[in-house]
GUMI-129914 format. One record per residue (C-alpha): residue in three letters; residue number from 1; x, z, y. Coordinates in nm, 3 decimals, always signed. Each point is the difference from the previous one (the first is absolute). Layout:
BEGIN
R  rest   nr       xx       zz       yy
R   ALA  NUM        X        Z        Y
...
# end
This chain:
BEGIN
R  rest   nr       xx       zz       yy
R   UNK    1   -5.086   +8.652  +14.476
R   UNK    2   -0.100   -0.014   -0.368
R   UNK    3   +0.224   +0.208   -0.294
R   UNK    4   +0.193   -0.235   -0.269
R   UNK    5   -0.210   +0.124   -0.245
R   UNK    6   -0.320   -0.169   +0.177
R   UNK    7   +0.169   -0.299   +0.127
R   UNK    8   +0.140   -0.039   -0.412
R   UNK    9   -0.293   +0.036   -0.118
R   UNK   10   -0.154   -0.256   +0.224
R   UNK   11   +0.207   -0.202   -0.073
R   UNK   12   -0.042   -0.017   -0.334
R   UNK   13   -0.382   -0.007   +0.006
R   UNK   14   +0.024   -0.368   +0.168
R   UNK   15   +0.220   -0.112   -0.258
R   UNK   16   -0.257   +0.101   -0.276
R   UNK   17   -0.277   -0.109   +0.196
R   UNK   18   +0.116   -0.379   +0.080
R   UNK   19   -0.230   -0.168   -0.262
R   UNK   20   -0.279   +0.194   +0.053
R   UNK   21   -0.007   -0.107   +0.404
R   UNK   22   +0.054   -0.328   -0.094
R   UNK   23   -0.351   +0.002   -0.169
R   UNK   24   -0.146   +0.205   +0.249
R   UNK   25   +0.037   -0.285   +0.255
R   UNK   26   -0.143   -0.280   -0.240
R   UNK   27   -0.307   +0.228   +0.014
R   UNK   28   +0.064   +0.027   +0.410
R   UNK   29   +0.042   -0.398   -0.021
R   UNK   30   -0.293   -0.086   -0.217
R   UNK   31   -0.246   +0.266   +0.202
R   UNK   32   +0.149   -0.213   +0.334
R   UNK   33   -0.091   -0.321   -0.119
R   UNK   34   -0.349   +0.113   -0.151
R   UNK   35   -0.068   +0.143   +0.398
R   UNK   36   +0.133   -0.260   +0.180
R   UNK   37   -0.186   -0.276   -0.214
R   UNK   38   -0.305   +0.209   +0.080
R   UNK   39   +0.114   -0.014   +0.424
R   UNK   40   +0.049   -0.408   -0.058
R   UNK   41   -0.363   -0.030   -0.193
R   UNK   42   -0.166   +0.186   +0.285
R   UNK   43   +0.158   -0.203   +0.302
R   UNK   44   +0.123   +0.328   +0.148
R   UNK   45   +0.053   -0.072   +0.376
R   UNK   46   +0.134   +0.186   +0.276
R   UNK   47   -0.335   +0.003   +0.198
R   UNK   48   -0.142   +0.218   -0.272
R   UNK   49   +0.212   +0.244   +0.113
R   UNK   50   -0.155   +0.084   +0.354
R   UNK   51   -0.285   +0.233   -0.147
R   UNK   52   -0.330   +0.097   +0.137
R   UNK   53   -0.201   +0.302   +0.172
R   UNK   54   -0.362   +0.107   -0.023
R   UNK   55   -0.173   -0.107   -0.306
R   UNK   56   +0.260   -0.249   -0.121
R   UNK   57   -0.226   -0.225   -0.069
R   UNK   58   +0.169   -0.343   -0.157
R   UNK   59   +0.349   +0.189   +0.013
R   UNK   60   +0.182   -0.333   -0.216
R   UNK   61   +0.311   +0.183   -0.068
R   UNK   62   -0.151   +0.317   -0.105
R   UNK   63   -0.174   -0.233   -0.224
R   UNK   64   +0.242   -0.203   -0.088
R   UNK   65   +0.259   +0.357   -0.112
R   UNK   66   -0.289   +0.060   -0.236
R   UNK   67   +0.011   -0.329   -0.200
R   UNK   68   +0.373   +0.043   -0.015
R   UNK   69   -0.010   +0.353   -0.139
R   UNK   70   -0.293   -0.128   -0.256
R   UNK   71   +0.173   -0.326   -0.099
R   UNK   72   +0.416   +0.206   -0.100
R   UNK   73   -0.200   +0.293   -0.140
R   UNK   74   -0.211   -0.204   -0.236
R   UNK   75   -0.318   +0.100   +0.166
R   UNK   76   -0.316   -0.208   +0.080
R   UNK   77   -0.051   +0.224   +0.341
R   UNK   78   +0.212   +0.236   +0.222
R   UNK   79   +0.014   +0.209   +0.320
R   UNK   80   +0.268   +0.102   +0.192
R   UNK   81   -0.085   +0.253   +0.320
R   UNK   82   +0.271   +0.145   +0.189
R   UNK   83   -0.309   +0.293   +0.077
R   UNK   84   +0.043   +0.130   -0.344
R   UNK   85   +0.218   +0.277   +0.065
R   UNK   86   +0.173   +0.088   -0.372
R   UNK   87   -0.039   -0.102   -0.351
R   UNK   88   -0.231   +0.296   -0.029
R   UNK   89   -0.256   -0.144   +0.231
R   UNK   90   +0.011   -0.315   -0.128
R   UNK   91   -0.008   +0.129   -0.401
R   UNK   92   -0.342   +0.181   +0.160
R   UNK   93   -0.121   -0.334   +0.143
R   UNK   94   +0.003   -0.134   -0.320
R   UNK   95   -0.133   +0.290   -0.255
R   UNK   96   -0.306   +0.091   +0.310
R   UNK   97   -0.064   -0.382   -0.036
R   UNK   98   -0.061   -0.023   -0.386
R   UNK   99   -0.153   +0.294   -0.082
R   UNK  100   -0.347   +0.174   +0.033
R   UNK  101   -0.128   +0.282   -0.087
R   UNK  102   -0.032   +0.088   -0.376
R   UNK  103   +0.307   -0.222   -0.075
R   UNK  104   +0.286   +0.109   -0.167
R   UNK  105   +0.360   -0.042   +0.106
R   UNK  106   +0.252   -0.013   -0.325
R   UNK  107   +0.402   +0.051   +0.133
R   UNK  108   +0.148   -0.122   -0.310
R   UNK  109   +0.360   +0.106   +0.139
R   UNK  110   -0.016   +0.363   +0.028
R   UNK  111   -0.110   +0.193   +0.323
R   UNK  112   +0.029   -0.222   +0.350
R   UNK  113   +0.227   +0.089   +0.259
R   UNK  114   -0.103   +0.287   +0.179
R   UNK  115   -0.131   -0.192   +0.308
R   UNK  116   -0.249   -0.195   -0.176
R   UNK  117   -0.115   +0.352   -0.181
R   UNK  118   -0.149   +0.130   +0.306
R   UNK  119   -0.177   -0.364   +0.031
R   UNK  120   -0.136   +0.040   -0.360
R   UNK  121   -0.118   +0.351   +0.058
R   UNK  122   +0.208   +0.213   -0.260
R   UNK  123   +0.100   +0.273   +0.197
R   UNK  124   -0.341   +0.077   +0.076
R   UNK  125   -0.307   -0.226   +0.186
R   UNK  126   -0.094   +0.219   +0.262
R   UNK  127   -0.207   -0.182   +0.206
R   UNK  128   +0.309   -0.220   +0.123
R   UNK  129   -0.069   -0.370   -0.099
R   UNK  130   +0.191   -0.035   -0.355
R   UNK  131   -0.122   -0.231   -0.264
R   UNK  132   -0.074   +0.336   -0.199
R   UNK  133   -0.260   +0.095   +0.353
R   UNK  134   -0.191   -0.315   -0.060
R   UNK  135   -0.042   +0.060   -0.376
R   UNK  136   +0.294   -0.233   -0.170
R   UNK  137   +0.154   +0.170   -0.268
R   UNK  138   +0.340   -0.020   -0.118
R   UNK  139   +0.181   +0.016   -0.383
R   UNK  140   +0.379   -0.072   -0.093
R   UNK  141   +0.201   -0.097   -0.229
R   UNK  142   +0.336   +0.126   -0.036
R   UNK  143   +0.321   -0.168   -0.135
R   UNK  144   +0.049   +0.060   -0.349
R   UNK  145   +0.383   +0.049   -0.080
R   UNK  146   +0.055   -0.172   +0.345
R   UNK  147   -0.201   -0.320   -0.119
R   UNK  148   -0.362   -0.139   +0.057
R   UNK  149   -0.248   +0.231   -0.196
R   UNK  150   -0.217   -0.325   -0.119
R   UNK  151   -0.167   +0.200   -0.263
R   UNK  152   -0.090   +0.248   +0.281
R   UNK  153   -0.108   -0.272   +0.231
R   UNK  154   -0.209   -0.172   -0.307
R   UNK  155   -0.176   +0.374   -0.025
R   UNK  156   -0.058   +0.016   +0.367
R   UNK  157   -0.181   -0.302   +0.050
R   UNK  158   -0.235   +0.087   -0.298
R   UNK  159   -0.106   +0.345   +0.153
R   UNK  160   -0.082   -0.152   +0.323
R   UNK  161   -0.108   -0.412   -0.103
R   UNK  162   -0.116   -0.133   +0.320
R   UNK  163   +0.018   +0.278   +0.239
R   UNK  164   +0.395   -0.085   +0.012
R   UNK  165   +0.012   -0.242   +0.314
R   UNK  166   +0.373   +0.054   +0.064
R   UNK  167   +0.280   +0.028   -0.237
R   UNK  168   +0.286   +0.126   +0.232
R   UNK  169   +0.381   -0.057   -0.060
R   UNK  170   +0.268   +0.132   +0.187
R   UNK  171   +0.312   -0.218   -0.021
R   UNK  172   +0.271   +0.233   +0.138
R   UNK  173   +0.088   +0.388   -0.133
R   UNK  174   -0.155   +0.132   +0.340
R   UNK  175   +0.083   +0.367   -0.040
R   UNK  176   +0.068   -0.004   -0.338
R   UNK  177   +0.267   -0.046   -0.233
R   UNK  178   -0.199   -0.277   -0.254
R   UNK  179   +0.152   -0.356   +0.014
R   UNK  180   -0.092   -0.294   +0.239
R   UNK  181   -0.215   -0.215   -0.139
R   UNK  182   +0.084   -0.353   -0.068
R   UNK  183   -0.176   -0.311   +0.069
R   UNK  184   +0.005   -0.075   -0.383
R   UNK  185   -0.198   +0.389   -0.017
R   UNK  186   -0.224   -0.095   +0.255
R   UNK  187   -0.112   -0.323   -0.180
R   UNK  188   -0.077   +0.140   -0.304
R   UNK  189   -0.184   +0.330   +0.162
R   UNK  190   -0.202   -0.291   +0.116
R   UNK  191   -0.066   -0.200   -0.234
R   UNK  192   -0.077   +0.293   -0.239
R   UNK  193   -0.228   +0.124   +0.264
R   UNK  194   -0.214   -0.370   +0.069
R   UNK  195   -0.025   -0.015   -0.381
R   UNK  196   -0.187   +0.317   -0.026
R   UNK  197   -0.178   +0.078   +0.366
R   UNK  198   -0.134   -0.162   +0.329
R   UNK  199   +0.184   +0.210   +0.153
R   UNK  200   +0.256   -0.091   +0.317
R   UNK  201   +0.352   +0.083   -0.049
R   UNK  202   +0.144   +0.103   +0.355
R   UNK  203   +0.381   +0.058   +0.014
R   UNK  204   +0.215   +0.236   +0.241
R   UNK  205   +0.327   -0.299   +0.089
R   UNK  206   +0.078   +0.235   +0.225
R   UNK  207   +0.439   -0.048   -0.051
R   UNK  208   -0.071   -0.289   -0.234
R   UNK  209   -0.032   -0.325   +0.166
R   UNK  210   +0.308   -0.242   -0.034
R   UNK  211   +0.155   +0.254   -0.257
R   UNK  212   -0.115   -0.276   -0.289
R   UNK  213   -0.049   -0.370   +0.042
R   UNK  214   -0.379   +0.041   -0.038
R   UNK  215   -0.276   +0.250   +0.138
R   UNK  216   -0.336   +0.201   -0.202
R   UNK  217   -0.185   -0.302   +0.083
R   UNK  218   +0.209   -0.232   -0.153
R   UNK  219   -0.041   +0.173   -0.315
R   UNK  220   -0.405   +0.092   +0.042
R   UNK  221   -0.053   +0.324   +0.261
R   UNK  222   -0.336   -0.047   +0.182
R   UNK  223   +0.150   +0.175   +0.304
R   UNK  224   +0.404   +0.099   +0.100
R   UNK  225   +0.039   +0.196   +0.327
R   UNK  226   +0.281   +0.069   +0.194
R   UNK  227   +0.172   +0.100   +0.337
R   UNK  228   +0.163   -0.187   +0.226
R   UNK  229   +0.276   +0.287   +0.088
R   UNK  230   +0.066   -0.042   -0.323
R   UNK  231   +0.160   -0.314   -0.200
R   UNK  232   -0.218   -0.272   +0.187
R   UNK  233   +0.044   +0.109   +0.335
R   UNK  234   +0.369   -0.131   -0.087
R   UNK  235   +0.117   +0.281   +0.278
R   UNK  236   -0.173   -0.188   +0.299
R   UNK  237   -0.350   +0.084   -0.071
R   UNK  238   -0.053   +0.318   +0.192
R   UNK  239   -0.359   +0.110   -0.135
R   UNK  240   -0.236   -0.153   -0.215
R   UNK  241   -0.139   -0.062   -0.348
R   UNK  242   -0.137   -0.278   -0.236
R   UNK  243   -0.265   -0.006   -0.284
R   UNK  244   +0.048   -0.325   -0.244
R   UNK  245   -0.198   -0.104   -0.280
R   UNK  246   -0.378   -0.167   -0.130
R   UNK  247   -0.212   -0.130   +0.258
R   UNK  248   -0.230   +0.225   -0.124
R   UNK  249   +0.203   +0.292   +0.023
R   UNK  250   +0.196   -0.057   +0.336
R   UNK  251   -0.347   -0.118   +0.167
R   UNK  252   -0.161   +0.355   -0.049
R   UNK  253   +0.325   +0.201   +0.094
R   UNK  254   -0.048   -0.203   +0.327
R   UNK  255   -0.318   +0.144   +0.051
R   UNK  256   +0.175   +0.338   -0.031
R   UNK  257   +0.239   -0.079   +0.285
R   UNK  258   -0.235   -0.115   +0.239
R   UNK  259   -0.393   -0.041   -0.087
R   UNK  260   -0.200   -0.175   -0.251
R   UNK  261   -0.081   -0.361   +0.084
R   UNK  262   +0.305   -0.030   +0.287
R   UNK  263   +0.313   +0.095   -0.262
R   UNK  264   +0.361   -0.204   +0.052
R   UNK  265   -0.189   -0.234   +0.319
R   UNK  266   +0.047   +0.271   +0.236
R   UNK  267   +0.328   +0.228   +0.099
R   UNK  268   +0.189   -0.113   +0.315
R   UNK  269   +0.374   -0.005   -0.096
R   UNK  270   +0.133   +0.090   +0.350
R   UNK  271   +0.359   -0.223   -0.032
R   UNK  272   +0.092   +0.181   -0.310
R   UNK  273   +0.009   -0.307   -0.220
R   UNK  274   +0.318   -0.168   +0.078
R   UNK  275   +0.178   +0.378   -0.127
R   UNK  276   -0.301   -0.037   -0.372
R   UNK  277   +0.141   -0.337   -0.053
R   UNK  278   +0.381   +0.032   +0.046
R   UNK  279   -0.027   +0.312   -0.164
R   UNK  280   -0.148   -0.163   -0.316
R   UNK  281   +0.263   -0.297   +0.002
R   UNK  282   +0.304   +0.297   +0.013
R   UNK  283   -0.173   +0.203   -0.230
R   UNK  284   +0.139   -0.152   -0.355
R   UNK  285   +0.356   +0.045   +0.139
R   UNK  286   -0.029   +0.283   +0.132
R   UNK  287   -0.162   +0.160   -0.277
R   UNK  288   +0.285   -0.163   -0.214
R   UNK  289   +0.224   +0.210   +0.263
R   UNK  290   -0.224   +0.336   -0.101
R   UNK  291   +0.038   -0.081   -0.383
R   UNK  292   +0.388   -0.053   +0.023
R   UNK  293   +0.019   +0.346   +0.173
R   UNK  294   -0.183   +0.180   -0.273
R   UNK  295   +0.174   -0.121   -0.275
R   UNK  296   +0.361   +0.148   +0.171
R   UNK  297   -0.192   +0.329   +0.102
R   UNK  298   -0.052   -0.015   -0.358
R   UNK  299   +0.335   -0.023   -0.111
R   UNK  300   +0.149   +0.244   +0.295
R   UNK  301   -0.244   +0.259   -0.072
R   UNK  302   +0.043   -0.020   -0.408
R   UNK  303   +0.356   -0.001   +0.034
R   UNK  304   -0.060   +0.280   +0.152
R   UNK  305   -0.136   +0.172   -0.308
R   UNK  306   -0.396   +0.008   +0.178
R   UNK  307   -0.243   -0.184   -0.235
R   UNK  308   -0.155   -0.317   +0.167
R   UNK  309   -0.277   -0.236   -0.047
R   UNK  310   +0.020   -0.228   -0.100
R   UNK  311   +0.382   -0.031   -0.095
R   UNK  312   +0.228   -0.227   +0.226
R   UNK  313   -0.018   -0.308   -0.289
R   UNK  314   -0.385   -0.049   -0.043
R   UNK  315   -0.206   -0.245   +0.182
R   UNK  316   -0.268   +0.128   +0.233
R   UNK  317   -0.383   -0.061   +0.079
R   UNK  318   +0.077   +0.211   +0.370
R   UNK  319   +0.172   +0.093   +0.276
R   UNK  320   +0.018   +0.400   -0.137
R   UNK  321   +0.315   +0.158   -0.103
R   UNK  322   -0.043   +0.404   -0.137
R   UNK  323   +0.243   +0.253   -0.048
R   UNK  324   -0.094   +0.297   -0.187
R   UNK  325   +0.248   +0.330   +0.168
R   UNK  326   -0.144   +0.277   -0.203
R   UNK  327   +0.063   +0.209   +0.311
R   UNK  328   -0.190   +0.006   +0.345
R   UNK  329   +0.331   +0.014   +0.238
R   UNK  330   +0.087   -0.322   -0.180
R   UNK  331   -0.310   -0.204   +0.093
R   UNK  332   +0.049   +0.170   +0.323
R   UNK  333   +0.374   -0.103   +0.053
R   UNK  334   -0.067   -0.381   -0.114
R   UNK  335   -0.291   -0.064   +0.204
R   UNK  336   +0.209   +0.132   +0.291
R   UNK  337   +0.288   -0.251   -0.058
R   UNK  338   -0.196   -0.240   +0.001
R   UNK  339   -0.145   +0.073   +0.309
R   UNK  340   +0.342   +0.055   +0.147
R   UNK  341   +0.093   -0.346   -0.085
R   UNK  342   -0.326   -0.189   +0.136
R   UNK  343   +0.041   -0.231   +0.315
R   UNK  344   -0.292   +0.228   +0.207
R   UNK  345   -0.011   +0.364   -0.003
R   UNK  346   +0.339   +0.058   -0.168
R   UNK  347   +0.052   +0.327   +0.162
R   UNK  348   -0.340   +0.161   -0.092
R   UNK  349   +0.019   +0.239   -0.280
R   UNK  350   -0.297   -0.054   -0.269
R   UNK  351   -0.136   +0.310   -0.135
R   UNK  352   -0.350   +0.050   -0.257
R   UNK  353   -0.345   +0.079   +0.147
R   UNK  354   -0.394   -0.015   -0.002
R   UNK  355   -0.082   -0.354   +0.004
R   UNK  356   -0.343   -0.076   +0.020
R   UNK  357   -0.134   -0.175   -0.328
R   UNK  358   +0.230   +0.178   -0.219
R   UNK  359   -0.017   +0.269   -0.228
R   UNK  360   +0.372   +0.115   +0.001
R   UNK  361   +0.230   +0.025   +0.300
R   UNK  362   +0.212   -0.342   +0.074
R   UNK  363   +0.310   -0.071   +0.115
R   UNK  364   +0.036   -0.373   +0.130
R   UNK  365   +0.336   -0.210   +0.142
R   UNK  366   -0.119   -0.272   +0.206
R   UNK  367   +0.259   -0.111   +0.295
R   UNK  368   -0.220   -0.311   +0.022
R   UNK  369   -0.094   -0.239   +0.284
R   UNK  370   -0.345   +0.023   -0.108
R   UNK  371   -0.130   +0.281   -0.084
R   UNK  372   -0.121   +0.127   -0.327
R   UNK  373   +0.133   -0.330   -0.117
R   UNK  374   +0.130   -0.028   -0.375
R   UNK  375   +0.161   -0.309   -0.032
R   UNK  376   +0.231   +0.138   +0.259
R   UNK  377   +0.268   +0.255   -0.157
R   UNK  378   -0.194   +0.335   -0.064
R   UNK  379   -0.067   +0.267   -0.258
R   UNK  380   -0.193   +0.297   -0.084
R   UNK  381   -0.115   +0.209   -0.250
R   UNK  382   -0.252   +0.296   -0.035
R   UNK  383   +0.150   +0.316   +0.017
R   UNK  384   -0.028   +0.104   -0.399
R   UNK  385   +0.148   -0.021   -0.326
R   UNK  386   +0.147   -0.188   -0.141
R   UNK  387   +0.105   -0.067   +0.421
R   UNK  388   +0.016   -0.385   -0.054
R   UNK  389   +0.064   -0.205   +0.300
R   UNK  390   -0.162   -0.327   +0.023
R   UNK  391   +0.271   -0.238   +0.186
R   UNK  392   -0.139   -0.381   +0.129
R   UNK  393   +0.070   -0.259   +0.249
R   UNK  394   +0.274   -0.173   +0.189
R   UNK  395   +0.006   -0.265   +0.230
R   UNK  396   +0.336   -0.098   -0.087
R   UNK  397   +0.182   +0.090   -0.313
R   UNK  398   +0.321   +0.083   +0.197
R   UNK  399   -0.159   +0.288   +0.201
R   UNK  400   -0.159   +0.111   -0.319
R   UNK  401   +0.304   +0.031   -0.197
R   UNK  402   +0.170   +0.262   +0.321
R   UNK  403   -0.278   +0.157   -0.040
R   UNK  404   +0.005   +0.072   -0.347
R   UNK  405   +0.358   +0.124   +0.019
R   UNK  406   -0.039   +0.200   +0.282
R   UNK  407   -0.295   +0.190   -0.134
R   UNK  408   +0.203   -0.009   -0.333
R   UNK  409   +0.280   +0.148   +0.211
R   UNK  410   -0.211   +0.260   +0.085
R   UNK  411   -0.129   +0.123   -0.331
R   UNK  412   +0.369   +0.018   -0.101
R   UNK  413   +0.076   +0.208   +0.254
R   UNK  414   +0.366   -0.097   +0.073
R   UNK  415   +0.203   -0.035   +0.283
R   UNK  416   -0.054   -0.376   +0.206
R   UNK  417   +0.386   -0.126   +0.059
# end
């Protein structure tokens, strides 16, 4: 059982938060129709749900999932494989694919999340495969008083001209505590960017898609990437990736994931595409379900007296909650309250450690069906000051909310009636 303080607190969170749900599910309803319009446009049919084997040569609903992805992201190509295995992979697809040696990649929002650094080569090219090994280089530019640093960009682009292929954006915080970008943000980074360079602007969606009614290609990215664990996956998904964007653009990141001159017209999808599909028709409402649980974490956790980001009244461009505890035990203590309250796994005890990729020890909640999966209820942090925990996800907003105020519970420390 829950303490009246939690349970009054609660309760007064979904009084404040009324309006703002109701205009979370005109996003969830607009995102619906714009996906569904796309299933109607592309005669989606039960027999493209059988799959194939082998090569998958003339695999119509594997074809068929990409035009729908490309048509409700704004793209004029897409690929969807349920073989990509995380957003990491597929963000690696997509940077091998445009660059070449001598070119320069330009992050434009601060260091990437520490997965993708290994894949760029920061923490040292020894022989291992990173765009750093195969002579890329890499430059950033950081936020400037938590905004976009244009004048830094503008400077960037000068030193290097044309040896900038790929401007890179990262939409969500990762790891750090900088703001989400918008999809307003996004469209101007790009359109300040095509004004000035040749240069492709890739963006990290991972934890965006659905937050907004429209996508970085709606508002001029080359190339958005994502995972399907996460927000488009819609919770059924259990593996898999996309890469959406230019013909241009998605054509040679296809070459990447299988070989030049075969690309998306090969990869047998082995009766996973009835889960890709049904996972992208949930995925605006259930994403709308993720949203509505971070905005009452938000107001829980601040009540509180722990300082949150973003607070429980502003809109959001993602799925990510953080909660800054000052204090390891308290990153500790949340993420195992949540874990307590998840539907698989309830009774394990999360604790930090070595995970490969990262440069800190992590500590990661994730009682999910799928695992590894994000837009199920999970968080984690790495194991160092400020100790901010990193909270997404939710199939349903009901089993979020327990969740919340049992982990909430915990951090209080007092005695369940």
């Amino acid at each position: 059982m829950l303490s009246e303080r939690i349970l009054k607190i609660a309760g007064e969170a979904e009084l404040a938060l009324a309006p703002i749900f109701k205009k979370i599910d005109e996003i969830s309803y607009k995102n619906t129709e714009r996906v569904l319009k796309a299933f109607w446009e592309n005669r989606v049919s039960d027999s493209m749900f059988s799959g194939t084997t082998g090569y998958g040569y003339d695999d119509v609903g594997r074809d068929t999932l990409d035009k729908v992805y490309a048509e409700v992201f704004g793209a004029e190509g897409a690929f969807v494989r349920h073989t990509i295995p995380n957003g990491t992979t597929a963000l690696s697809i997509g940077l091998f694919g445009l660059l070449r040696p001598g070119d320069v990649l330009l992050s434009v929002t601060n260091e990437p999340y520490d997965t993708l650094c290994e894949v760029i080569g920061l923490n040292g090219a020894n022989g291992d495969g990173s765009l750093a090994d195969f002579g890329v280089k890499y430059d950033q530019v950081n936020f400037k008083d938590e905004k976009i640093d244009f004048e830094g960009i503008e400077k960037k682009l000068n030193e290097y001209g044309d040896s900038v292929k790929v401007v890179f954006i990262q939409r969500s915080k990762g790891y750090l505590n900088r703001p989400t970008l918008t999809i307003q943000q996004i469209g101007e980074i790009c359109d300040f960017v095509h004004k000035r360079s040749k240069a492709y602007v890739v963006v990290d969606n991972c934890y965006g898609e659905f937050c907004e009614e429209r996508e970085p290609c709606h508002v001029g990215a080359d190339m958005m990437i994502g995972s399907l664990i996460k927000n488009p996956g819609g919770g059924i998904a259990e593996s898999g990736g996309y890469i959406a964007g230019t013909k241009r653009a998605v054509e040679l990141a296809s070459y990447r994931l299988t070989s030049v001159g075969t690309g998306c017209e090969v990869g047998a999808t082995l009766g996973q595409s009835r889960n890709l599909f049904k996972g992208f028709f949930l995925s605006p409402h259930v994403v709308s379900q993720a949203i509505k649980t971070a905005h009452f974490a938000a107001y829980m956790l601040e009540a509180l007296g722990f300082d949150v980001s973003p607070k429980y009244n502003e809109m959001r461009s993602d799925i990510i909650q953080t909660v800054k505890f000052g204090y390891k035990d308290g990153l500790i203590k949340f993420c195992q309250g949540i874990q307590s309250a998840s539907p698989v796994d309830s009774y394990v005890t999360p604790m930090p450690w070595a995970m490969p990729g990262y440069q800190d020890e992590v500590i990661m909640a994730a009682g999910a069906f799928t695992q590894g999966s994000s837009i199920e209820l999970s968080c984690d942090g790495p194991v160092r000051p400020p100790y901010t925990a990193f909270f997404q996800g939710s199939l349903t907003y009901e089993s979020g909310k327990l969740a919340i105020m049992t982990a909430c519970e915990k951090l209080t420390g007092e005695k369940r009636c």
